[in-house]
N, C-alpha and C positions, 0 to 999 in steps of 0.2 A: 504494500500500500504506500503510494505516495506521500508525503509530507504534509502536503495541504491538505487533501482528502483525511487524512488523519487526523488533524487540527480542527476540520471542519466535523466528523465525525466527535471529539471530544465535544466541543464547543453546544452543540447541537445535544449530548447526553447531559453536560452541565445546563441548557434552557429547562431541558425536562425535571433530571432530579436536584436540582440546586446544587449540592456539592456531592464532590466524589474524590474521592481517597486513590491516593497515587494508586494502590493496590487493584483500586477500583476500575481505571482509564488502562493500565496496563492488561487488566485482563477483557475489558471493552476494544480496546482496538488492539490487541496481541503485540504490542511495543516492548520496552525492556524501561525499566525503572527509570536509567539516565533519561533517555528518549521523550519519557512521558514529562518527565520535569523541565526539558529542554520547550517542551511543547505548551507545557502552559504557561512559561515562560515569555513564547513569542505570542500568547492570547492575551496575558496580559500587558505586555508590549502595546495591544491593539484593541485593547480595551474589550476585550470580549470576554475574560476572565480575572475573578481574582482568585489569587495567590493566599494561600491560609494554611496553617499547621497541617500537613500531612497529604493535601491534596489543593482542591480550589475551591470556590464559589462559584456560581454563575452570575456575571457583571450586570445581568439584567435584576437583580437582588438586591443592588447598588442603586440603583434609579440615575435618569441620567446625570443627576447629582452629583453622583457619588456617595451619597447618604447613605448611613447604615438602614439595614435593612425594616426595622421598628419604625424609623423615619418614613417610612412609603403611606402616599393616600389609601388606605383600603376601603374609604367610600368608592376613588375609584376603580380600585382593583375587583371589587363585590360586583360594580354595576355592569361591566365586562365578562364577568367571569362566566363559562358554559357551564360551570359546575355549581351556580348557586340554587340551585334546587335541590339539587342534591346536598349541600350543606346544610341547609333546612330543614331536611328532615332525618340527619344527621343531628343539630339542634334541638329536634323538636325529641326524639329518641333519649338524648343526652338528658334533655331536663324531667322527664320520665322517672329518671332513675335518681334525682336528687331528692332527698327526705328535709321535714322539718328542721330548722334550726343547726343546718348541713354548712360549714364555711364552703363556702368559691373560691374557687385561684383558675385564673385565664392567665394562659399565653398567649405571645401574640401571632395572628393569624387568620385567613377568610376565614375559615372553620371555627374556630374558636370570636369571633367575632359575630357570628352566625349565634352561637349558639349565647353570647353575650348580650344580644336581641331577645332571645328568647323569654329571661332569665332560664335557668343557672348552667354551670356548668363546674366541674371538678376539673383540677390541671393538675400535676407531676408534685408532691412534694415529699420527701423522706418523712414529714411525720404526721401524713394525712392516715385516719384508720381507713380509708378505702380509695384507691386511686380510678380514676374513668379516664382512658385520653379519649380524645375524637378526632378521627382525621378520615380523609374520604382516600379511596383505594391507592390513589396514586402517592402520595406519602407510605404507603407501608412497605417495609424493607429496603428501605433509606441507608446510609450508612453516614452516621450523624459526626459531628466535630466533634464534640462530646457527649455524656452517656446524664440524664439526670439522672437517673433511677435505672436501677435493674428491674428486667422484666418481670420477674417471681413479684417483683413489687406492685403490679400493675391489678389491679380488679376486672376490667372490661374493657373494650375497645369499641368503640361506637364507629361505623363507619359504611359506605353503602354497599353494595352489592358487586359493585365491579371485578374483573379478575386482579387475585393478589396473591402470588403463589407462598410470598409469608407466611400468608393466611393461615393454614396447615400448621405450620410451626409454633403459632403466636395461638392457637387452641390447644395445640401439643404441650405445651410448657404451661397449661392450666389456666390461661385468660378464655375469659368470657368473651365471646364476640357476638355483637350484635349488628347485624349489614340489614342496613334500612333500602 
């Protein structure tokens, strides 16, 4: 595979999953470690990626700013988005499962902003007694920058229908899943 075409293949996997672990582009475009770091090298040369502990970001995460990614309008990001229906009832599932006098913690995200509307939602915290996340298919089996919580720790996963070959794995190690 040519150079560009491989650049332009990372680039194109970094739009879709936000970041990816060297590990990650090396075994997507079948490159060699050096190769791969040289490459996003010359993406972020060209503004098409950034550069982060162990892999990249996707530069469109950035806004054309450059703004951290918390920084972004996700009024306009929602009003765009093909997937806000499905976030909604994503949302509307999530607050389902929240009880009386339940603390809330949101992160930030469509999804969880979805479900911010609603009220409520549960987010990620080492000394919540029940964790919920919610993310719709295309977030699951992400390979993240870093880890909040082990998965043992997780109660339920709220999320739609679509295919997610995690899916199997993330029931196998004892979370609930619920695909709206």
């Amino acid at each position: 595979m040519m150079a560009e075409e491989r650049r332009e293949r990372i680039a194109a996997a970094l739009t879709q999953r936000g970041f990816m672990s060297i590990g990650d582009i090396t075994a997507h475009v079948g490159c060699s470690v050096a190769t791969a770091r040289r490459d996003l090298d010359t993406l972020a040369r060209l503004g098409r990626a950034r550069r982060a502990r162990g892999g990249a970001l996707s530069s469109g995460d950035a806004g054309a700013a450059g703004l951290a990614p918390v920084a972004r309008d996700l009024r306009r990001d929602t009003a765009a988005d093909p997937f806000a229906t499905v976030k909604r009832r994503i949302a509307h599932a999530a607050a389902e499962l929240v009880m009386d006098r339940d603390t809330v913690g949101l992160t930030g995200g469509t999804t969880t902003l979805a479900v911010a509307r609603k009220p409520p939602s549960c987010a990620p915290s080492p000394r919540a007694r029940r964790t919920i996340i919610v993310a719709d298919h295309r977030k699951i089996g992400w390979t993240a920058v870093t880890q909040v919580l082990p998965l043992a720790a997780v109660a339920a996963l709220v999320t739609d229908a679509g295919p997610s070959p995690a899916r199997e794995a993330i029931e196998g190690a004892g979370v609930r899943v619920i695909a709206v």
